[in-house]
C-alpha positions in Angstrom: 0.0 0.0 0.0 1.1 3.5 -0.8 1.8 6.0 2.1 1.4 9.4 1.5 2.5 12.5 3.8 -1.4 13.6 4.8 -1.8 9.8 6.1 1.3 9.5 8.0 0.5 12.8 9.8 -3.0 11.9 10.6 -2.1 8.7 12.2 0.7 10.3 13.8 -1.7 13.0 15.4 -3.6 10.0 16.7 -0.8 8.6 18.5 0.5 12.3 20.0 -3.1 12.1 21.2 -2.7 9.1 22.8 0.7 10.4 24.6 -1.3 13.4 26.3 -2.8 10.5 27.9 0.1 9.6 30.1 0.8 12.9 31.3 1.2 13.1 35.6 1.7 9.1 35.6 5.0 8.3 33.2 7.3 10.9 34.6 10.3 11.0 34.6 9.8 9.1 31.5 8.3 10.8 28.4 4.6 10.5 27.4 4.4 8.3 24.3 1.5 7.1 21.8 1.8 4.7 19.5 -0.9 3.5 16.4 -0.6 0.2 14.1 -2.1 0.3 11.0 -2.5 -2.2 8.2 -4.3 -1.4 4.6 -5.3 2.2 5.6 -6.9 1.6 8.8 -6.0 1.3 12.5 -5.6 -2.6 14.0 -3.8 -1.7 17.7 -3.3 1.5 19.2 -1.6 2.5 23.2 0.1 4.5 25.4 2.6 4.1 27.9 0.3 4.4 30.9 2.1 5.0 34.2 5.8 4.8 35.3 7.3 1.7 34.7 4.5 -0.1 33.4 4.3 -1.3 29.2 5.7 1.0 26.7 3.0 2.6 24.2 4.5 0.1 21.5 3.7 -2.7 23.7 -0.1 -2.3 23.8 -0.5 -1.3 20.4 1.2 -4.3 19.1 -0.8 -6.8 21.8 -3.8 -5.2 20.7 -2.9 -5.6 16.5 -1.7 -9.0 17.5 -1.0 -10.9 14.5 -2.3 -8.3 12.0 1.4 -6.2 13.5 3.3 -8.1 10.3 3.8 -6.3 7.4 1.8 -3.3 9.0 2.9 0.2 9.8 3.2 1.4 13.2 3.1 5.4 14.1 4.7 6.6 17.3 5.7 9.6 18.8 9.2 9.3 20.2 12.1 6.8 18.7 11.5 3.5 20.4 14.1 2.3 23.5 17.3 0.2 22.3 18.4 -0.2 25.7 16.9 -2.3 28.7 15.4 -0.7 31.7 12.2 -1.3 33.6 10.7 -2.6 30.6 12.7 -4.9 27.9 13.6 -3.0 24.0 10.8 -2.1 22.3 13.1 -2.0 19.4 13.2 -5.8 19.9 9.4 -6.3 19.5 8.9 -4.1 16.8 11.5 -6.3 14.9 9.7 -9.4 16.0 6.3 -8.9 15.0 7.4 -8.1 11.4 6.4 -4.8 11.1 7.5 -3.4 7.3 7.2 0.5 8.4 8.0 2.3 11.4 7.1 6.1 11.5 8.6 8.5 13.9 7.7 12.0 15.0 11.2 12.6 17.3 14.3 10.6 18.1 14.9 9.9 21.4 17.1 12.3 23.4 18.3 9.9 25.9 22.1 9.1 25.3 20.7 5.3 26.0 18.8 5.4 22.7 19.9 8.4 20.9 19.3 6.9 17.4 19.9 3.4 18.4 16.4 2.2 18.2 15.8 3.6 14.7 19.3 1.9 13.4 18.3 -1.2 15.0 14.8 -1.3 12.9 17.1 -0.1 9.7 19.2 -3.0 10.1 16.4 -5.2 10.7 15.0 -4.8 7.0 12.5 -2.1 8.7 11.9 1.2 6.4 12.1 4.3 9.4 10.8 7.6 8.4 11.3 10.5 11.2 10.0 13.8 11.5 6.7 13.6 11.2 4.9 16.5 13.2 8.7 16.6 15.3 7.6 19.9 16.6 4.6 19.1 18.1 5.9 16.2 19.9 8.9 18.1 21.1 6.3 20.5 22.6 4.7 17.6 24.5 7.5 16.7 25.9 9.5 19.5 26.5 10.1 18.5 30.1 11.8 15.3 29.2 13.8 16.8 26.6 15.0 19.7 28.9 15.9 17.1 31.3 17.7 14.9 29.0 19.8 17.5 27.2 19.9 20.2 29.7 20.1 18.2 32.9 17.5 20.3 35.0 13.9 20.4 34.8 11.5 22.3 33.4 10.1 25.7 35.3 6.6 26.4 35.2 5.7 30.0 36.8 2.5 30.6 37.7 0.1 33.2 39.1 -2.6 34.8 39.7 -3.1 38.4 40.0 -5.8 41.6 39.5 -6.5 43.8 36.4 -4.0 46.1 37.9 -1.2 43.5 39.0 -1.8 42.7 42.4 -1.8 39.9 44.0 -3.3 40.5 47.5 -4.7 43.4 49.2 -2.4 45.4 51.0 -3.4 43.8 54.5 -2.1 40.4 52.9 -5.9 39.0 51.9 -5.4 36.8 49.0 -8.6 35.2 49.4 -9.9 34.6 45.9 -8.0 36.5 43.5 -8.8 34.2 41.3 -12.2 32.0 40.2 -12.9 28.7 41.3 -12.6 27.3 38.1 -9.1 28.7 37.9 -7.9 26.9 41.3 -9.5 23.7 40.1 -7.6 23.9 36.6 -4.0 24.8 39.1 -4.9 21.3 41.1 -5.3 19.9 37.8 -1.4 21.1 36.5 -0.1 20.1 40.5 -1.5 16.3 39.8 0.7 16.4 36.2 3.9 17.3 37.4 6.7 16.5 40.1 7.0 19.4 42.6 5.6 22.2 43.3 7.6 24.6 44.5 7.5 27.6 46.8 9.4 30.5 48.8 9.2 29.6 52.7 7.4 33.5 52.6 4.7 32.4 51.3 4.6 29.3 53.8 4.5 31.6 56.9 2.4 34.1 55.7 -0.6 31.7 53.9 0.1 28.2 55.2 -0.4 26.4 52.2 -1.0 22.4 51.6 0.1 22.6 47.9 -1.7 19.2 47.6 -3.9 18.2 44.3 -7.6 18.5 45.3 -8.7 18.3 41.4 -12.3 17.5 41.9 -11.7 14.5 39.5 -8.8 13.4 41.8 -5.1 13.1 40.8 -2.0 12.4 42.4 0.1 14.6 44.9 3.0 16.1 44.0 6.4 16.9 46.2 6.5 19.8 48.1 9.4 22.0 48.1 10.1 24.8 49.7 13.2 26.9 49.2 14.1 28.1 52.9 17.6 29.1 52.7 18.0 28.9 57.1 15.2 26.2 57.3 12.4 27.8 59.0 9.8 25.8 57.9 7.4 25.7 60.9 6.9 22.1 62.3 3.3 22.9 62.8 2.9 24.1 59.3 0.3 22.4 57.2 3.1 21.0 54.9 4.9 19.1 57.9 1.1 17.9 59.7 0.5 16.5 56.3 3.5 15.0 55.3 2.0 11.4 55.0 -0.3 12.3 52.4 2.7 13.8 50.0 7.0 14.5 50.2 8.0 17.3 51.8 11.8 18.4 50.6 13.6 21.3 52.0 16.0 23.4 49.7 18.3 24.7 51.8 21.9 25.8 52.8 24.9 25.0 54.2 24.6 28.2 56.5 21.0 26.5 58.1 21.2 26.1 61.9 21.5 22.3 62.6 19.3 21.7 65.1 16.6 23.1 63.1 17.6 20.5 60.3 17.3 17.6 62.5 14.0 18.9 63.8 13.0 18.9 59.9 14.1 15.5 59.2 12.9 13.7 62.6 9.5 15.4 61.4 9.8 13.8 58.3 10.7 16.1 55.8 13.8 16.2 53.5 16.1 19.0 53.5 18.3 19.3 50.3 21.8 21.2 51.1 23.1 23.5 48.7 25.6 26.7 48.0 24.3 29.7 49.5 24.1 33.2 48.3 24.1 35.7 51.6 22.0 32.8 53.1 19.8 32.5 50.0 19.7 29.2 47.9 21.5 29.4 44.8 18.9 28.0 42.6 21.1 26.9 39.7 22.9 24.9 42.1 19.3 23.5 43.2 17.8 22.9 39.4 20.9 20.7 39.1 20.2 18.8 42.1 16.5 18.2 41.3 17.7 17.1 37.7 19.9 14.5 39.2 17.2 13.3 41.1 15.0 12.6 38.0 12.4 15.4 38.3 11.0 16.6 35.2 8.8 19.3 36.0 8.7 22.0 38.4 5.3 24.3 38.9 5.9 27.4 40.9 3.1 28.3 42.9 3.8 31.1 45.4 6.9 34.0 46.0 7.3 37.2 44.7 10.8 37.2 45.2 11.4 33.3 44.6 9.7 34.1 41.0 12.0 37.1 40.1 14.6 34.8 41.3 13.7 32.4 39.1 13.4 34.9 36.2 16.6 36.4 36.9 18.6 33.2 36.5 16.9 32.1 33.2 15.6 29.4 34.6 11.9 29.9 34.2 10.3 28.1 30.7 6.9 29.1 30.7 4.4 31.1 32.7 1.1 30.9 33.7 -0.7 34.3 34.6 -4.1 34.1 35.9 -5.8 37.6 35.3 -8.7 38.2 37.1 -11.6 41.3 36.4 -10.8 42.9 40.1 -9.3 46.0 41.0 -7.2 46.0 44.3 -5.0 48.6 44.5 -2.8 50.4 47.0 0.7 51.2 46.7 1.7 48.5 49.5 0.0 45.7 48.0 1.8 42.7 46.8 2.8 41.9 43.0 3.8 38.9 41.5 7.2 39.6 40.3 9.4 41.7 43.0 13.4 41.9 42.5 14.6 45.0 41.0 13.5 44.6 37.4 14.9 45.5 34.4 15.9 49.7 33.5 14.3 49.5 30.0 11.1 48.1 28.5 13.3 46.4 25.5 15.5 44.6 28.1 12.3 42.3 29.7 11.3 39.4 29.2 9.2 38.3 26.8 6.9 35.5 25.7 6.7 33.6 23.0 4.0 31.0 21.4 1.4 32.5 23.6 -2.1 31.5 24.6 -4.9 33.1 26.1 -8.6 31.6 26.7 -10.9 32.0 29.1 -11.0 30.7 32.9 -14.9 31.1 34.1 -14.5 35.3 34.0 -10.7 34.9 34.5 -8.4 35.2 31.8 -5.3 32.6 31.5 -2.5 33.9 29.7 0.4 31.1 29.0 3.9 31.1 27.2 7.2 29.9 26.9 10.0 32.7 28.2 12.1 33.6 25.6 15.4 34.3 26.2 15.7 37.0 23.0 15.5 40.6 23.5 13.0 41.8 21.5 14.2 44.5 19.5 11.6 47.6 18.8 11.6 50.4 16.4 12.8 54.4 17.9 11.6 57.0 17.1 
């Protein structure tokens, strides 16, 4: 049967479909669909469903069973050469007798890395790659950040009032944003591996950073970057420290015996350089990368986010904008630090989205790192 371009992509949309499906369970793996198909229509398709568990190539292939030879199977990253949880799936695909393998990505782990697709070349196996690349990049930006980069990805996030603020100027924060907003933010806690915060926001609001999606989901780490570890032990992080991680990013300079209080309470403190008694937050990125964490969502700390912005090491953000005027020259803004001199030298976004959020407005993009240059006068 003939392929053309327009099938290969549709199919291939089909299995980056699939992928999405994964997303919260498979980290610090990547999210991966995968679709069979034998004279023009569909005979197995899967995803890798949770951490550990079956590739995506797996259950498409068990579920094509013996219609896999001589058929054409679509996924969206470069199948594994190498054995880990799971056995090759390079292995299987050679088994079943497929005749085509299409690829959106290769695989950026150094353990594949273009071994899988060679292995299916040498096999007798025609490979195509590239199909819809970009959009599968996109999915899994967090994996790929990790595997090239070696720190995970930074999602900022907040939510603030028509004119910027995020509280009143007595500290109320109580709801800046819509329901419908907080339930979409315990929604993104469930689907990635920490949420992170400043320990200014834990003594002024307390916070459980838990998911509490009303469709459920799992809980995150917590982690709070406390640079003398003054996390309170009768904080709601520490009282609830059975129902998800608590880790402690903190430094060298932190008094001991408040350490050990930590740790016999259950929490983990992480030690790293200090900065006049502040975390150095490269130094913490490349910790948390070592550990295998993919994702990062940022959920509270003026000065933590600026922090964060300062040192590059924010990809996207999330701004939740919500029809309220606060007010006041005291009250709290999202981004503090001392900000840029010129208008040209800030930040910008890039690929950026805005929809609606109940009356909210959710603005989303990736930071870009490029100066945007602007006509004078």
């Amino acid at each position: 049967m003939e392929h053309t371009i327009t099938d290969d992509k549709r199919f291939m949309q089909m299995a980056l479909g699939l992928a999405e499906s994964g997303r919260g369970r498979v980290e610090p793996n990547p999210m991966v669909g995968a679709v069979v198909v034998k004279d023009g229509r569909v005979v197995g398709q899967g995803y890798h469903e949770y951490f550990g568990g079956p590739h995506a190539e797996v259950h498409a292939l068990d579920e094509a069973g013996s219609s896999s030879r001589g058929a054409t199977l679509y996924v969206s990253l470069e199948p594994c050469a190498h054995q880990g949880k799971t056995p090759p799936c390079a292995d299987r695909l050679i088994e079943v007798g497929l005749n085509r393998v299409v690829l959106a990505v290769m695989d950026p782990n150094p353990e594949t890395a273009g071994k899988g697709a060679e292995r299916l070349r040498q096999a007798g196996i025609k490979v195509v790659t590239g199909v819809a690349e970009d959009e599968a990049k996109r999915l899994n930006a967090p994996f790929f950040k990790l595997m090239t980069v070696g720190i995970p990805y930074v999602v900022a996030k907040w939510a603030m009032s028509l004119d910027g603020k995020t509280a009143t100027h007595t500290g109320d924060s109580r709801w800046v944003s819509s329901l419908e907003s907080r339930e979409y933010v315990h929604k993104i806690r469930s689907q990635v591996d920490a949420v992170m915060v400043g320990i200014g926001t834990v003594l002024r609001d307390d916070p459980l950073l838990t998911c509490r999606h009303p469709g459920g989901g799992r809980n995150p780490k917590r982690l709070v970057v406390d640079g003398q570890a003054r996390l309170p032990l009768d904080s709601q992080l520490v009282r609830t420290i059975s129902e998800a991680e608590v880790l402690v990013a903190t430094t060298e300079h932190a008094p001991a015996e408040r350490l050990d209080r930590l740790r016999k309470a259950g929490c983990r403190p992480i030690t790293v350089k200090g900065k006049d008694n502040r975390v150095d937050l490269r130094e913490l990125m490349k910790v948390l990368g070592r550990e295998q964490l993919t994702n990062i969502f940022v959920d509270g700390g003026s000065t933590l986010t600026a922090s964060l912005l300062e040192d590059r090491l924010v990809d996207r953000v999330m701004v939740f904008i919500s029809p309220r005027i606060i007010g006041g020259t005291e009250a709290p803004q999202p981004v503090s630090g001392i900000g840029v001199g010129k208008v040209v030298d800030a930040l910008a976004l890039k690929d950026v989205c805005v929809r609606r959020c109940a009356e909210d407005i959710l603005v989303e993009g990736l930071v870009s790192n490029v100066q945007r240059r602007e006509e004078r006068d």
